[in-house]
Residue, then its C-alpha position, 0 to 999 in steps of 0.5 A: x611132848x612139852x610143846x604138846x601139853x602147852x598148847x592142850x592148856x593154851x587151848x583150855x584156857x582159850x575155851x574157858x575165857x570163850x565160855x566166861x565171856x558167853x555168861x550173861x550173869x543170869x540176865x535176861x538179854x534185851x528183846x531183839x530190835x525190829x527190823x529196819x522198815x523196807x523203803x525208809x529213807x532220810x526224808x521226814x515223811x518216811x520217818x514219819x510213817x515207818x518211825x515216829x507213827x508206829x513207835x513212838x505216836x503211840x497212846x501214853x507217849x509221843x502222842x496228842x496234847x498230853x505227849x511225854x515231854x510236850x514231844x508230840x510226834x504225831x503227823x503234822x505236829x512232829x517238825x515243829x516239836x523238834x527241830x530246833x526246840x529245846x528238850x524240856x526234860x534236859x533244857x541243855x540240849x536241843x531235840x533235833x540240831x540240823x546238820x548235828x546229829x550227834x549234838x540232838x537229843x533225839x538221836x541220843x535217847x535213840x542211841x541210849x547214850x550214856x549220860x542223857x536224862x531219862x531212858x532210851x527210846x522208845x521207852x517199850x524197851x523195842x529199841x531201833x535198829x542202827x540201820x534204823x537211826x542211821x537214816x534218821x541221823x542222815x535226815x538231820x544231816x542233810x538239814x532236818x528239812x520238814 
């Protein structure tokens, strides 16, 4: 009979530590991220088209002269604006380091890395996929070739 009763208050209180923990404090929980785009693959044409158009080419961001950060990630504009261009909000980091994923600032501010300047990105709170980042941190891998 003792043995009975340990485990009925073993088992409230593994319930009541399940229960805490599903508490989010009242906030509100982050949108849900997009899928990642059928077809992407580690090649800057198709992160181009599948990533860097759709969320981040967008008008008051990545896009034309007046791009956040003189990052314009339009067509054609993208490569030069970040392999191996030293990012202007944080002039210690470079945006794309190739074969250095970790070390490039793009995948950090994708990541939302503790302790980079500025938010995560992209900035509509709409954050990718890791599957998403993870073909474009292979990119970098394989050389960030254009």
């Amino acid at each position: 009979m003792k043995t009975e009763g340990c485990v009925v208050r073993l088992a409230g209180v593994a319930l009541l530590l399940a229960l805490a923990a599903c508490g989010g404090g009242g906030e509100d929980a982050p949108p849900p991220a997009p899928p990642p785009p059928a077809g992407l693959q580690p090649t800057l044409a198709s992160i181009q088209a599948n990533v860097f158009t759709p969320s981040c080419a967008k008008s008051g961001c990545h896009t034309g002269a007046g791009a956040q950060a003189g990052l314009n990630l339009d067509p054609g504009s993208s490569w030069g604006a970040l392999v191996n261009i030293v990012s202007s909000p944080d002039m210690l980091r470079t945006r794309v380091v190739p074969m250095d994923p970790d070390g490039s600032f793009l995948i950090q501010k994708l990541e939302g890395t503790p302790g980079i300047v500025g938010a995560r990105m992209p900035a509509d709170g709409l954050f990718l996929q890791q599957a998403t980042v993870d073909v474009i941190r292979q990119w970098i891998l394989n050389g960030a070739l254009p």
